[in-house]
C-alpha positions in Angstrom: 0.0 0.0 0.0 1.4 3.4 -0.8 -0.1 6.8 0.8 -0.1 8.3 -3.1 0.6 8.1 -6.5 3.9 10.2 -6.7 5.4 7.5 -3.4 4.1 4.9 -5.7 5.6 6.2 -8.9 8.9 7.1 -6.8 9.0 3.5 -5.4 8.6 2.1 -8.7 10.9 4.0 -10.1 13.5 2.8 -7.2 12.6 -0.5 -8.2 13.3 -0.3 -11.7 16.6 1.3 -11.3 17.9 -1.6 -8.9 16.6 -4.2 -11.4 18.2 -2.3 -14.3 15.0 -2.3 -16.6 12.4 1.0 -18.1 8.3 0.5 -18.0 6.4 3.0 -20.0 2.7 3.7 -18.3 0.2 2.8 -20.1 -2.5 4.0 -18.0 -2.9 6.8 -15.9 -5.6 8.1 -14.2 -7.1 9.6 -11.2 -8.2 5.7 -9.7 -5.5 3.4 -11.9 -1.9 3.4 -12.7 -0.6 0.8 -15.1 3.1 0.2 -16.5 4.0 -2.5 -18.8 7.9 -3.2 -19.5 9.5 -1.4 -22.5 11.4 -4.1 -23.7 8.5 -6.2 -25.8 8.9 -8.7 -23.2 5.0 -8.6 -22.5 5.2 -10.0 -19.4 5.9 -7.2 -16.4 3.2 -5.4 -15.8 2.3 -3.6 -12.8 -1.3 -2.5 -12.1 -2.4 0.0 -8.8 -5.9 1.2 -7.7 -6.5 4.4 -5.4 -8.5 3.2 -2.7 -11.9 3.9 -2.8 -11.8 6.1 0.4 -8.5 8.3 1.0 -5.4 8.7 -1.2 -4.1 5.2 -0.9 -3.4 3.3 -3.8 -3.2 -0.8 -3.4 -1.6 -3.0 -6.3 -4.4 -4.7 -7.8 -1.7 -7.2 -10.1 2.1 -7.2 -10.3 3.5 -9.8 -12.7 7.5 -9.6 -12.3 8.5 -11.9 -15.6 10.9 -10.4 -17.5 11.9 -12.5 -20.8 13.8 -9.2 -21.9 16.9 -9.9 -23.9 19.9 -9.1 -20.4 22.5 -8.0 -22.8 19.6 -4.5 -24.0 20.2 -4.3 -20.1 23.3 -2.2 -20.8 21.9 0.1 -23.1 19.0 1.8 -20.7 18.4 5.3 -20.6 16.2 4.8 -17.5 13.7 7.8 -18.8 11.6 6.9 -15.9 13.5 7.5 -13.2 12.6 10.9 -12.2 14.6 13.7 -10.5 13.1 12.3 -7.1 13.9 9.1 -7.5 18.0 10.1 -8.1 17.3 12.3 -5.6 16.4 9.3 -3.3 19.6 7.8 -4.4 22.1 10.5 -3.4 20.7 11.4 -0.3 20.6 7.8 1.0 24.4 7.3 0.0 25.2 10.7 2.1 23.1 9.9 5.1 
C-alpha cells in the first residue's frame, strides 16, 4: 500500500533502477496506474488502484516476468527514473 501516486511512482521507479529495466505507463488516471515493460517482453506489468476512500493506492496485479533480452540491459536510458527518484539515491548514499 502506498499513501499516493507520486510514493508509488517514486518506489517504482526505485525499483526499476535496482533491477536495471524501463516501464512505459500505459495507463494513468485519477483511480488506476498501469506500466507495462519497454522491452517487448510482455510479461511485467504492474497495475495499482486508489482506494476507494483516501489517497491510498493498493496494487491490484504485479506480474514480475521479465523474458527481456539481459545484454539490451546495458543500453538503458532509465527515462523513468525521475529527479526524485536520483534524488532518493544520493541522499541515501550521504546519510
Amino acid at each position: 500500500m502506498f499513501k499516493d501516486k507520486s510514493t508509488l511512482k517514486r518506489a517504482v521507479g526505485l525499483y526499476a533502477f535496482a533491477k536495471r529495466f524501463e516501464y512505459t505507463v500505459s495507463l494513468s488516471s485519477n483511480t488506476r496506474f498501469t506500466l507495462e515493460c519497454t522491452q517487448r517482453c510482455y510479461g511485467w506489468v504492474l497495475q495499482a488502484w486508489k482506494s476507494n476512500r483516501g489517497t491510498y493506492w493498493h496494487l491490484k496485479s504485479f506480474v514480475n516476468k521479465h523474458t527481456c533480452d539481459k545484454n539490451d540491459n546495458y543500453n538503458i536510458e532509465f527515462k523513468c527514473v525521475s529527479a526524485c527518484v536520483i534524488g532518493d539515491l544520493f541522499a541515501s548514499k550521504f546519510s
